[in-house]
C-alpha positions in Angstrom: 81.8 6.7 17.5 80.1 4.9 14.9 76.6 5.5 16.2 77.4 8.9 15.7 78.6 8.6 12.1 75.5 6.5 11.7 73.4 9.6 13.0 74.8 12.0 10.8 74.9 9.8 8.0 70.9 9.4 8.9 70.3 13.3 9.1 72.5 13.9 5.7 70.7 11.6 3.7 66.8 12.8 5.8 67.8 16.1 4.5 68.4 15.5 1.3 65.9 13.0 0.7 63.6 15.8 1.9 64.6 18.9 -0.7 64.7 15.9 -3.7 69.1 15.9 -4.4 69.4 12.7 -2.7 70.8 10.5 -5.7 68.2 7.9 -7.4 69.8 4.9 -5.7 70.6 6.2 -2.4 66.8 7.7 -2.2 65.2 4.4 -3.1 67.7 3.2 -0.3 66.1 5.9 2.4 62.7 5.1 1.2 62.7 1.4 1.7 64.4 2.3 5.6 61.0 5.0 5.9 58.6 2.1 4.6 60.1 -0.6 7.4 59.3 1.6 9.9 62.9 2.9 11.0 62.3 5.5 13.8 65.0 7.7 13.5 64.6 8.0 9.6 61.4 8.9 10.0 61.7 11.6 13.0 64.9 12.6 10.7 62.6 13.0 7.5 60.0 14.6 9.3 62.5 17.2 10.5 63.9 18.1 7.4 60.3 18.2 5.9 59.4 20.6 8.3 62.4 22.6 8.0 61.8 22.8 4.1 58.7 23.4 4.6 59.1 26.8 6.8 61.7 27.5 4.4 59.2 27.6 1.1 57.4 29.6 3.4 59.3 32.4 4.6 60.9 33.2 1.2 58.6 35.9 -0.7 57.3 35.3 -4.4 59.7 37.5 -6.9 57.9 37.3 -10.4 61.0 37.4 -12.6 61.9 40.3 -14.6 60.5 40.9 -18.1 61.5 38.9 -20.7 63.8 36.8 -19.6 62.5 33.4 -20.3 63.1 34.7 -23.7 67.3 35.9 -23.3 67.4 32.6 -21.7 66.0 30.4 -24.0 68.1 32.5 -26.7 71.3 32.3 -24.5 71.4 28.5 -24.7 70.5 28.5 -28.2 66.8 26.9 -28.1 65.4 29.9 -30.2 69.0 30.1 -32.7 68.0 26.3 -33.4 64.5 27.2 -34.9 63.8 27.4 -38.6 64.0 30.6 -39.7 61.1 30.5 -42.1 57.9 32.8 -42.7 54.5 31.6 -41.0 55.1 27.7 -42.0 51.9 26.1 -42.9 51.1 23.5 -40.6 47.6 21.8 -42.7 44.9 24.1 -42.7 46.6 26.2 -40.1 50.5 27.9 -39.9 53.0 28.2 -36.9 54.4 32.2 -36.7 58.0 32.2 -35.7 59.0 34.1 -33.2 61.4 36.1 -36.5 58.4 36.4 -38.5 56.8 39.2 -37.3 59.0 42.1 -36.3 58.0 44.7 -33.2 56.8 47.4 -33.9 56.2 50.7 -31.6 52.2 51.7 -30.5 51.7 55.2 -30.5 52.1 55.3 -26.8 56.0 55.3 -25.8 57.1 52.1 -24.2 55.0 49.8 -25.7 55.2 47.5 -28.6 52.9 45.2 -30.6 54.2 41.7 -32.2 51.1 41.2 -34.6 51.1 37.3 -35.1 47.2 36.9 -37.0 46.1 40.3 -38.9 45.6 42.5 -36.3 43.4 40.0 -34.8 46.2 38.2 -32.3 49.0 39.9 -31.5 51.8 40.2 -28.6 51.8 43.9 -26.3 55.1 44.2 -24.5 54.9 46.8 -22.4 58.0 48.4 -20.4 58.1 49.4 -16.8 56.3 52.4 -15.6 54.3 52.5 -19.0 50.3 53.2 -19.2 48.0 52.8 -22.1 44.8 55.2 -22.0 41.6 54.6 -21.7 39.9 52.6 -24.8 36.6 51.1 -25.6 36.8 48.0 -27.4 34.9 47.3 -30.7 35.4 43.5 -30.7 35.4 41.4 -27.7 39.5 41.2 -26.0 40.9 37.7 -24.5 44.2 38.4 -22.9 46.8 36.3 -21.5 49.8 37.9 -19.1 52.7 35.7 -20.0 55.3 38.0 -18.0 55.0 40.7 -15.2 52.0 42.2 -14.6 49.6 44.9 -15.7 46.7 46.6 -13.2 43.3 48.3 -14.4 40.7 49.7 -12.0 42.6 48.6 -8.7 43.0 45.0 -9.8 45.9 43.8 -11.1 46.6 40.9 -13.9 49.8 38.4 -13.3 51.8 36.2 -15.3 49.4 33.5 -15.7 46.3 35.3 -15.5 43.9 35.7 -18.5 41.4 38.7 -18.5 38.1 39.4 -20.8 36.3 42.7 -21.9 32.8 42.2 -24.1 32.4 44.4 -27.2 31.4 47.4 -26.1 33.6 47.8 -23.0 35.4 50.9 -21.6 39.2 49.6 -20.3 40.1 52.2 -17.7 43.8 53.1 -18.1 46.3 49.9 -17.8 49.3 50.4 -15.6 52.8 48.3 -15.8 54.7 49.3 -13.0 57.5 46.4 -13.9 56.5 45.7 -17.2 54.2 42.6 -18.9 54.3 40.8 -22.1 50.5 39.8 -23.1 49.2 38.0 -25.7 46.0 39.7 -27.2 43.3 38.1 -29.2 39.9 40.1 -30.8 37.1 37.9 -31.2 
């Protein structure tokens, strides 16, 4: 009976060694049994590993929603606790709030523009569904997808992913089908 408690003691503490929630202590504990060589940790750990590992695997990527970084951060408060000041000057430079600038409709429906320098760097939100026509741009365009995505041309752009287009360039027509936030700069 008490190899058996000693087993499943073994395969508790393997498995959550393995997905990172077994406590500090304990986990220094498992690690020291792993290091010595103990057999049945290590076929136990390399179980679970395994199993976590197929697990990572088999579960698809969801980009979240739209947004929501931003009702979360404002849920718990992080953004309430913020000065609520106009561009502070920071040296030579400033920091824009995220209330100093207000949103402000494009003329194409369902998107907005946040301008944060001139109209030089700005914030496009665009909502699901939404397109914006084709355009040639005068200055050179460095964009940044902070949330959801946006497609041009058969390729599309994820959160993460920073496009450029030279002066001069034609942008075929960009496509949201679940909506993006981008951050925009002209150079």
């Amino acid at each position: 009976m008490a190899d058996r408690t000693h087993l499943e003691e073994v395969e508790e503490q393997a498995a959550l060694f393995a997905i990172g929630a077994l406590p500090s202590d304990e986990a220094d504990l498992f690690k020291q049994r792993i290091t010595a060589g103990c057999p049945l940790c290590q076929a136990e750990l390399r179980e679970c590993g395994q199993a976590v590992t197929a697990l990572q695997l088999s579960v698809p990527d969801v980009a979240p929603p739209p947004g929501l970084r931003a009702r979360l951060l404002e849920r718990i408060g992080a953004l309430r606790e913020r000065p609520v000041s106009k561009s502070t000057k920071m040296g030579e430079g400033m920091v824009v709030r995220p209330g100093d600038t207000e949103w402000k409709p494009a003329p194409m429906p369902g998107i907005e523009v946040r301008y944060l320098l001139g109209k030089k760097t700005m914030l496009v939100r665009m909502a699901p569904k939404c397109s914006y026509p084709v355009h040639t741009h005068s200055a050179a365009e460095q964009c940044l997808v902070l949330e959801g995505s946006v497609s041009s041309s058969g390729v599309t752009a994820y959160a993460g992913d920073f496009t450029y287009m030279p002066a001069g360039s034609t942008h075929q027509p960009l496509y949201s089908e679940d909506g993006c936030l981008l951050l925009i700069a002209y150079t």
